[in-house]
LOLOMAR-936683 format. One line per field, with one value per residue: residue number from 1; residue in three letters; x, y, z of N, C-alpha, C in turn. Coordinates in Angstrom, 1 decimal. Example, Ala and Ser with C-alpha at 12.3 -4.5 7.8 and 13.67 -1.06 7.14 Angstrom:
<rs>
num	[1 | 2] .
residu	[ALA | SER] .
npx	[13.2 | 12.8] .
npy	[-5.7 | -2.2] .
npz	[7.8 | 7.1] .
capx	[12.3 | 13.7] .
capy	[-4.5 | -1.1] .
capz	[7.8 | 7.1] .
cpx	[13.2 | 12.9] .
cpy	[-3.3 | 0.0] .
cpz	[7.8 | 7.9] .
</rs>
This chain:
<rs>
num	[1 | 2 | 3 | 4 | 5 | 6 | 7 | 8 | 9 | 10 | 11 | 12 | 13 | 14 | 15 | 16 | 17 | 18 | 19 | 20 | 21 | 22 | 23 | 24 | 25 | 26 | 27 | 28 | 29 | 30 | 31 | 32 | 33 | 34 | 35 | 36 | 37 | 38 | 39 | 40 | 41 | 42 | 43 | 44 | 45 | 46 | 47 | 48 | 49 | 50 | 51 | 52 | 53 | 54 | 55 | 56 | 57 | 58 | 59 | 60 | 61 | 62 | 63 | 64 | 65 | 66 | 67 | 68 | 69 | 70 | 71 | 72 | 73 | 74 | 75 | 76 | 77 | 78 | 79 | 80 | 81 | 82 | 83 | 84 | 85 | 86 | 87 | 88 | 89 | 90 | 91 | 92 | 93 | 94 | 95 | 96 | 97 | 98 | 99 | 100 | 101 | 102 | 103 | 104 | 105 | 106 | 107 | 108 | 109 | 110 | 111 | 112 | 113 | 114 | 115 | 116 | 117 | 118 | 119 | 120 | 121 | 122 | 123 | 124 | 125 | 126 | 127 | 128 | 129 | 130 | 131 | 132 | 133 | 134 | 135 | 136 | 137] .
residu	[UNK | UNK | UNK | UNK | UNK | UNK | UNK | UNK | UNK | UNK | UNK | UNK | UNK | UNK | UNK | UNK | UNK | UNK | UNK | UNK | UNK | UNK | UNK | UNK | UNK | UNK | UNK | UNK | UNK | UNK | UNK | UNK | UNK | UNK | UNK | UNK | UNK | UNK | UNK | UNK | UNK | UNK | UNK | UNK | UNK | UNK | UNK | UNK | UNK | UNK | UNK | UNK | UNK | UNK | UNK | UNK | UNK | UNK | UNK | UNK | UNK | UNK | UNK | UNK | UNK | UNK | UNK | UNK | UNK | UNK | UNK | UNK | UNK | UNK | UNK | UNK | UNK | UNK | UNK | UNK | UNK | UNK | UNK | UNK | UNK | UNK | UNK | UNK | UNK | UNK | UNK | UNK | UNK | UNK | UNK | UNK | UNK | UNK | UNK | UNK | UNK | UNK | UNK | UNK | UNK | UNK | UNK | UNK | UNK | UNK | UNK | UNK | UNK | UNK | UNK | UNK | UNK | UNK | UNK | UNK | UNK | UNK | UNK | UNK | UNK | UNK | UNK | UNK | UNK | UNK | UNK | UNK | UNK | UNK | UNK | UNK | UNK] .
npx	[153.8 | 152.7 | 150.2 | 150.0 | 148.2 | 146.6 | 145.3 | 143.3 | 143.4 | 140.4 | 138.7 | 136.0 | 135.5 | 137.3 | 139.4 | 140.4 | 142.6 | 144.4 | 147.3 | 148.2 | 148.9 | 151.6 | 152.6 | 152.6 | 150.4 | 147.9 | 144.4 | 141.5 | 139.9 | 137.6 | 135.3 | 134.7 | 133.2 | 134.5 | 134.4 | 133.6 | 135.8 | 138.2 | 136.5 | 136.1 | 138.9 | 139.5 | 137.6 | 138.6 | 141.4 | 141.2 | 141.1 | 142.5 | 146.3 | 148.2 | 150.6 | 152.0 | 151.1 | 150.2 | 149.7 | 148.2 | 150.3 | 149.5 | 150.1 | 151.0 | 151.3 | 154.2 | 155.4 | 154.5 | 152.4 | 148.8 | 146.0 | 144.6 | 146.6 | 147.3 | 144.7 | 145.5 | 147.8 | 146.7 | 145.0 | 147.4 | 148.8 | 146.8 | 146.2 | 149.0 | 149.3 | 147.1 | 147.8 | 150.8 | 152.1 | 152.2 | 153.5 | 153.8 | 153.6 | 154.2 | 153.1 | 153.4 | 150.5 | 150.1 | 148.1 | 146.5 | 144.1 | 143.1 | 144.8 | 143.1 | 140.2 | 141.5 | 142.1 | 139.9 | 138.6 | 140.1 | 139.8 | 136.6 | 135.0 | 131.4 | 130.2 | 128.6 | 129.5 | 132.1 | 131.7 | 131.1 | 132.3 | 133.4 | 134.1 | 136.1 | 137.7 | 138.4 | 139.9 | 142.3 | 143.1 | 144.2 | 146.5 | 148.2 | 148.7 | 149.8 | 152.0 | 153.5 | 154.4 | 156.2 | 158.3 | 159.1 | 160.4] .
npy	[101.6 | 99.6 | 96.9 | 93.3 | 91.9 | 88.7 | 86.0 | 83.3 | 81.4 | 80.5 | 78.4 | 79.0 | 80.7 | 82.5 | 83.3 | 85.6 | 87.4 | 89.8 | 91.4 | 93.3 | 97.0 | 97.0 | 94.2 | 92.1 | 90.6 | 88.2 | 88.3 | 86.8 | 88.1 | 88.1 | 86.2 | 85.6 | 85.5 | 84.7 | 85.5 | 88.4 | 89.5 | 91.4 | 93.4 | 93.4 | 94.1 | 96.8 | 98.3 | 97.6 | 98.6 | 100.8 | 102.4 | 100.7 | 100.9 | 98.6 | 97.1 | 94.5 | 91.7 | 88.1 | 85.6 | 82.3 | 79.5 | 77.0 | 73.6 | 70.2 | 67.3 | 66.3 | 68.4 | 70.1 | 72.4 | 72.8 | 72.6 | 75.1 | 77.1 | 78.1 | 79.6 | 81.5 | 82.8 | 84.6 | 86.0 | 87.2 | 88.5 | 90.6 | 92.1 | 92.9 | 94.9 | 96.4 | 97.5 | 98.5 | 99.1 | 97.2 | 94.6 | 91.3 | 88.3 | 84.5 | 81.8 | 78.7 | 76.9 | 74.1 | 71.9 | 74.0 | 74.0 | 72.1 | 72.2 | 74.8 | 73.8 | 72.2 | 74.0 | 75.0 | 73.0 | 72.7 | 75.2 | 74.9 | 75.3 | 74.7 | 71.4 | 72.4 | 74.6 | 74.4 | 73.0 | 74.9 | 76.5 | 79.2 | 79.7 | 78.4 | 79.1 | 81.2 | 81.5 | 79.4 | 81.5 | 83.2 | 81.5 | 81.1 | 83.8 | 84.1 | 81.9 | 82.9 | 85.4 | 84.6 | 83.6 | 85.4 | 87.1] .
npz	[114.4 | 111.9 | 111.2 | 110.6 | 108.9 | 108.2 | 106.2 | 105.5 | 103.0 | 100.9 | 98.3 | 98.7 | 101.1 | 103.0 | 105.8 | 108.0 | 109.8 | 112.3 | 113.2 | 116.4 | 116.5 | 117.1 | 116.5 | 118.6 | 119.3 | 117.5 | 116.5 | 115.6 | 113.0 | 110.6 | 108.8 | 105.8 | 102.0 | 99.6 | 96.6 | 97.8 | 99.2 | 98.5 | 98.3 | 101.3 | 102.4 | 101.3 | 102.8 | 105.1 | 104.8 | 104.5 | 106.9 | 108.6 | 109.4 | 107.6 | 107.0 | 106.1 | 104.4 | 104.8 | 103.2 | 103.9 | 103.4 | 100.7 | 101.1 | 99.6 | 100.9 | 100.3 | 99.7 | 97.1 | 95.3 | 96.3 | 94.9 | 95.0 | 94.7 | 92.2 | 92.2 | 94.7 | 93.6 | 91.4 | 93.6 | 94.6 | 92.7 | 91.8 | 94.6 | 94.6 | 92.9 | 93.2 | 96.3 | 96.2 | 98.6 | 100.7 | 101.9 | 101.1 | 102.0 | 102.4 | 104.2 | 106.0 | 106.5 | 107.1 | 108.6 | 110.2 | 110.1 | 111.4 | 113.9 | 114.7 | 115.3 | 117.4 | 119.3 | 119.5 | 121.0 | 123.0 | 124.5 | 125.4 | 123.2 | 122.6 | 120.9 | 118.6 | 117.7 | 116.6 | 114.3 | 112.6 | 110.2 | 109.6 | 111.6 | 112.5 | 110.1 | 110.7 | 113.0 | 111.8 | 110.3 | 112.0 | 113.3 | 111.5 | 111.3 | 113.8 | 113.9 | 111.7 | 113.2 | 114.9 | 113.5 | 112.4 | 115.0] .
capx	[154.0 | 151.3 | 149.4 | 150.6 | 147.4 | 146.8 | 144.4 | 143.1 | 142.3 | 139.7 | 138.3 | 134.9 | 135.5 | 138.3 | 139.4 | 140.8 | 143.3 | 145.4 | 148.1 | 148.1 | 149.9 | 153.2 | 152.9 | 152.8 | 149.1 | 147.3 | 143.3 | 140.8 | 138.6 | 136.0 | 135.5 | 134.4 | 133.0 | 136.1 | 134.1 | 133.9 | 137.5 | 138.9 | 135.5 | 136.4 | 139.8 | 139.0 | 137.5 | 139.8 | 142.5 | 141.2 | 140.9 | 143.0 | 147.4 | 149.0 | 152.5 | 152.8 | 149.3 | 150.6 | 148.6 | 148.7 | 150.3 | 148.9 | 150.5 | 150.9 | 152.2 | 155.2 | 155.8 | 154.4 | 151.3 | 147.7 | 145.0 | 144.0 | 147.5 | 146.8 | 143.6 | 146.4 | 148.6 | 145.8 | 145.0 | 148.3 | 149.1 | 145.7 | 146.3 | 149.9 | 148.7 | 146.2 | 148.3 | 151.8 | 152.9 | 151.9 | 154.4 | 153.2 | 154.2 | 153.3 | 153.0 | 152.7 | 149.4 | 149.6 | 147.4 | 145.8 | 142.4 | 143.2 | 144.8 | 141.8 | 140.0 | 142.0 | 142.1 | 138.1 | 138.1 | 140.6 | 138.8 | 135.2 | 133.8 | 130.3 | 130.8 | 127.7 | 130.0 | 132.9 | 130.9 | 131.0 | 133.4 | 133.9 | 134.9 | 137.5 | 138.7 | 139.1 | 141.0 | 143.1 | 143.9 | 144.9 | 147.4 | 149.0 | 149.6 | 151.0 | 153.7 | 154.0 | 155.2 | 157.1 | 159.2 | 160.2 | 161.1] .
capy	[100.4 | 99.1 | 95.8 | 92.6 | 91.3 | 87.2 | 85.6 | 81.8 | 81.9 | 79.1 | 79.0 | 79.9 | 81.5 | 83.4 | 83.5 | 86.8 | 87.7 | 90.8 | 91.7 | 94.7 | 97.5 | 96.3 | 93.0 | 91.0 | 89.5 | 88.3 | 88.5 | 86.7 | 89.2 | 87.6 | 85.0 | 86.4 | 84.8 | 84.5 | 86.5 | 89.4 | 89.2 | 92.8 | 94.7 | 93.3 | 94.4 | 97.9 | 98.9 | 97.5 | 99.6 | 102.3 | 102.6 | 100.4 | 100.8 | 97.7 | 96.6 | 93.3 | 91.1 | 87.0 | 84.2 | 80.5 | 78.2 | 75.5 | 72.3 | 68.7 | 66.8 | 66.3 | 70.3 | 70.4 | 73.2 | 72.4 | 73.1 | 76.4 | 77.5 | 78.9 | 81.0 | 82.6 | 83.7 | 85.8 | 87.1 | 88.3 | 89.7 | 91.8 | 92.7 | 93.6 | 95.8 | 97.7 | 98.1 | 97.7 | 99.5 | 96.5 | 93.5 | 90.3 | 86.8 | 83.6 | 81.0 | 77.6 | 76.6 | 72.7 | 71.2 | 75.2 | 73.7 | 70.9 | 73.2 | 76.0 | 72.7 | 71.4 | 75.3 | 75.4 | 72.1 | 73.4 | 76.2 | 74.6 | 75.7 | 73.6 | 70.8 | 72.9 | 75.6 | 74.2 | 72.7 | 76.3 | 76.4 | 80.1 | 80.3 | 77.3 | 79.4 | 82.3 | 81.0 | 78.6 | 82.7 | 83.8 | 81.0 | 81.4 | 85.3 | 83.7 | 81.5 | 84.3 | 86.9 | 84.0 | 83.1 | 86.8 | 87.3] .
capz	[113.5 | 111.0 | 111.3 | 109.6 | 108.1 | 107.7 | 105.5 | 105.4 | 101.6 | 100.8 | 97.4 | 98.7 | 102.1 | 103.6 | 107.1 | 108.1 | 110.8 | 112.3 | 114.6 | 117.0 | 116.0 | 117.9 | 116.0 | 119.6 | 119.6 | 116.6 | 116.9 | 114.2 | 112.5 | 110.1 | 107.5 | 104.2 | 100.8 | 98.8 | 96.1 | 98.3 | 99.7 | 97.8 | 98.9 | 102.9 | 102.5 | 100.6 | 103.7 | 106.4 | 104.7 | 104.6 | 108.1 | 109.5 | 109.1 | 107.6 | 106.4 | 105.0 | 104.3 | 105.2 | 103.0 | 104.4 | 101.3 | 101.1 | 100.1 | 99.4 | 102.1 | 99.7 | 99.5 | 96.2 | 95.5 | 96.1 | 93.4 | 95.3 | 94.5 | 91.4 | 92.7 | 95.7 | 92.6 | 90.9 | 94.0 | 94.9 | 91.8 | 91.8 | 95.4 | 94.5 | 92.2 | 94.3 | 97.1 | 96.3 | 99.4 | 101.4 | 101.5 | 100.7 | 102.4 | 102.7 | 105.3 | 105.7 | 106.5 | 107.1 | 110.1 | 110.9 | 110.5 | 112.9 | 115.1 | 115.2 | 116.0 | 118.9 | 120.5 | 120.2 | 122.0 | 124.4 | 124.8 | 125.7 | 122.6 | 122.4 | 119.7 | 117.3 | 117.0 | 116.2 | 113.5 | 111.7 | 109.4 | 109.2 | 113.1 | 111.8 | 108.9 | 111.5 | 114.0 | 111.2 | 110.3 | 113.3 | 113.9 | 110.4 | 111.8 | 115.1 | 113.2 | 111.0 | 113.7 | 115.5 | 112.8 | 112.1 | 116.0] .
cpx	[152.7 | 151.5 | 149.9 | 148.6 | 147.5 | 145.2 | 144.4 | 142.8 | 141.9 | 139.2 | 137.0 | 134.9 | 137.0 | 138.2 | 140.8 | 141.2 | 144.1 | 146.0 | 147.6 | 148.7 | 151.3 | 153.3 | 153.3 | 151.6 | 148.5 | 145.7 | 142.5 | 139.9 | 137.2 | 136.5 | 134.4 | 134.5 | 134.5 | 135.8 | 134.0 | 134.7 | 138.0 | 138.2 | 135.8 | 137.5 | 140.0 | 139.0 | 138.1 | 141.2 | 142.8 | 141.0 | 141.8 | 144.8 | 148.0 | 149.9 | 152.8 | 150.8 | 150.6 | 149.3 | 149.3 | 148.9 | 150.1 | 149.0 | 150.1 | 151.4 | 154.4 | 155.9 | 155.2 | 152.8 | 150.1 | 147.1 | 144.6 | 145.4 | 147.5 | 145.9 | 144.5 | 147.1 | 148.4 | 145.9 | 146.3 | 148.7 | 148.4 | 146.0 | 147.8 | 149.5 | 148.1 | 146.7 | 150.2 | 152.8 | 152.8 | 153.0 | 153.5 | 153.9 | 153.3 | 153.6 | 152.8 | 151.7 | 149.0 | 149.5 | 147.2 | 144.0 | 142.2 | 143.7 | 144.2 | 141.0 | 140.0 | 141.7 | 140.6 | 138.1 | 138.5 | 140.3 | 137.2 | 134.7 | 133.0 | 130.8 | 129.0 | 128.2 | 131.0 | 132.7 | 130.7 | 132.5 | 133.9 | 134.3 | 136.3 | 138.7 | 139.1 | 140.2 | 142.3 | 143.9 | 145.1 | 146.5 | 148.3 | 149.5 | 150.9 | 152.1 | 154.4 | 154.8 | 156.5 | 158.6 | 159.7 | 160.5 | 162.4] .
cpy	[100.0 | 97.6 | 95.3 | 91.9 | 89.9 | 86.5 | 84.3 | 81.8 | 80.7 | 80.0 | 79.4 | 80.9 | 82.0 | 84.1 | 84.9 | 87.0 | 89.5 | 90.8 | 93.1 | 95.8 | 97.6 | 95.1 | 92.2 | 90.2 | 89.3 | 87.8 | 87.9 | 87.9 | 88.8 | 86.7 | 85.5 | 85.5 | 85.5 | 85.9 | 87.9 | 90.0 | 91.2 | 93.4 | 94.5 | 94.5 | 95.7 | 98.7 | 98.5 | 98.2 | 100.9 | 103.2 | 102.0 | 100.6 | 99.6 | 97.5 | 95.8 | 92.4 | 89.4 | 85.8 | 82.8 | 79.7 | 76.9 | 74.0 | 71.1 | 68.6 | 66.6 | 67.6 | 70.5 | 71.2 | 72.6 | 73.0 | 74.5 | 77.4 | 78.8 | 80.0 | 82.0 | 83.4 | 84.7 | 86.4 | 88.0 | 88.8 | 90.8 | 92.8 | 93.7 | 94.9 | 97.1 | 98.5 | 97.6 | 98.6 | 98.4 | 95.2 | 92.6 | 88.8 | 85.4 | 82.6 | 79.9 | 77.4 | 75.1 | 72.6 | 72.5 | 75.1 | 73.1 | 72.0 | 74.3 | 74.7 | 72.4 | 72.7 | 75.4 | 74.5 | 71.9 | 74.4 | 76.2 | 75.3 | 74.4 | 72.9 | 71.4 | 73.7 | 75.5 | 73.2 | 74.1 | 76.3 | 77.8 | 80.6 | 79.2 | 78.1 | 80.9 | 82.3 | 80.3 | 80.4 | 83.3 | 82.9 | 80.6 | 82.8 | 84.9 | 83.0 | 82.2 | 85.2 | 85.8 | 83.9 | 84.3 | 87.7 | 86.7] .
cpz	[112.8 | 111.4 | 110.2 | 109.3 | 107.5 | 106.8 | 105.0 | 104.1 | 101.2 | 99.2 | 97.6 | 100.0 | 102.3 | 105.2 | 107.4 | 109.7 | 110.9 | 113.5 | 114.7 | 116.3 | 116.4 | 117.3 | 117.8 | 119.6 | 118.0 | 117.2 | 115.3 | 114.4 | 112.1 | 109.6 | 107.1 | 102.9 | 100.1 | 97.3 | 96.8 | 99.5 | 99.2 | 98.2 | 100.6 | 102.8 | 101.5 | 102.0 | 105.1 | 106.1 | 104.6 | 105.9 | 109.0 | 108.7 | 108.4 | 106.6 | 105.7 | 105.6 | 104.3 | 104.6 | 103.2 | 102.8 | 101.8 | 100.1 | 100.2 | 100.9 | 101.7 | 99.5 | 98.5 | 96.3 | 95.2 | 94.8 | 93.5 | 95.2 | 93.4 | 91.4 | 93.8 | 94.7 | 92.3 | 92.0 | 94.5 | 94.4 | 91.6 | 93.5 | 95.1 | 93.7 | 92.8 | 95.5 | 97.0 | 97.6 | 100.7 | 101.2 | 101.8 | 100.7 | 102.8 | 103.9 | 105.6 | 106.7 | 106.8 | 108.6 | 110.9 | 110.6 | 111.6 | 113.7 | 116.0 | 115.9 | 117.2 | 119.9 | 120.7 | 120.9 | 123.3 | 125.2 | 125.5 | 124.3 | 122.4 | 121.1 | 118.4 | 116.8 | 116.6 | 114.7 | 112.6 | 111.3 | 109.4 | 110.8 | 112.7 | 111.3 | 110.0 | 112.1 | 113.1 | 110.6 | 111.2 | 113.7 | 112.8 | 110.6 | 112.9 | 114.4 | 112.4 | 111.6 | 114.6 | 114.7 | 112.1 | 113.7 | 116.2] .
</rs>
């Protein structure tokens, strides 16, 4: 089975997830300047299997699309493009900051490191894959 691939997409960073190849655990990867997003993911596919790539949408509280909406568009039309053997879904994304958050502080992570945004935008990855594989169980 190939790897579903999740991606926190910020307009300057990007927090990057994957599942196993059984789709049962998701694991954060990195967090990646948003500008070099297509060169990460170049070389994670060229090496690694995956199936369907999962970006968090990210709305209003009302459902309607945030401002960073428009920047997800481009890239999933360029990604479509480049890899159109990959399926391409999205996810909601509300309260996976706060929730990476709450799991560092359930976790004992120290309060300096939880103060890094790009362990944030990791983990807010990772738990946009986990609803992701839940909600196709």
């Amino acid at each position: 089975m190939k790897r579903i691939l999740a991606i926190d997409y910020g307009s300057k960073k990007c927090g990057l997830a994957a599942s196993d190849p059984l789709r049962i655990i998701a694991t954060g990867l990195d967090t990646v300047p948003t500008w070099q997003l297509f060169d990460w993911l170049e070389k994670y596919l060229a090496t690694e299997p995956v199936g369907d790539l999962v970006i968090g949408e990210s709305l209003h509280k009302d459902g309607t699309p945030n401002k960073i909406n428009a920047q997800i568009v481009g890239f999933e039309r360029k990604f479509a493009k480049l890899y159109p053997d990959i399926n391409l879904h999205r996810q909601d994304e509300y309260l996976t900051s706060k929730r990476a958050m709450q799991a560092m502080i359930e976790s004992g992570v120290p309060r300096m490191k939880r103060r890094e945004k790009e362990r944030v935008d990791k983990i807010a990855a990772t738990i946009i894959l986990q609803d992701f594989m839940e909600s196709i169980r």
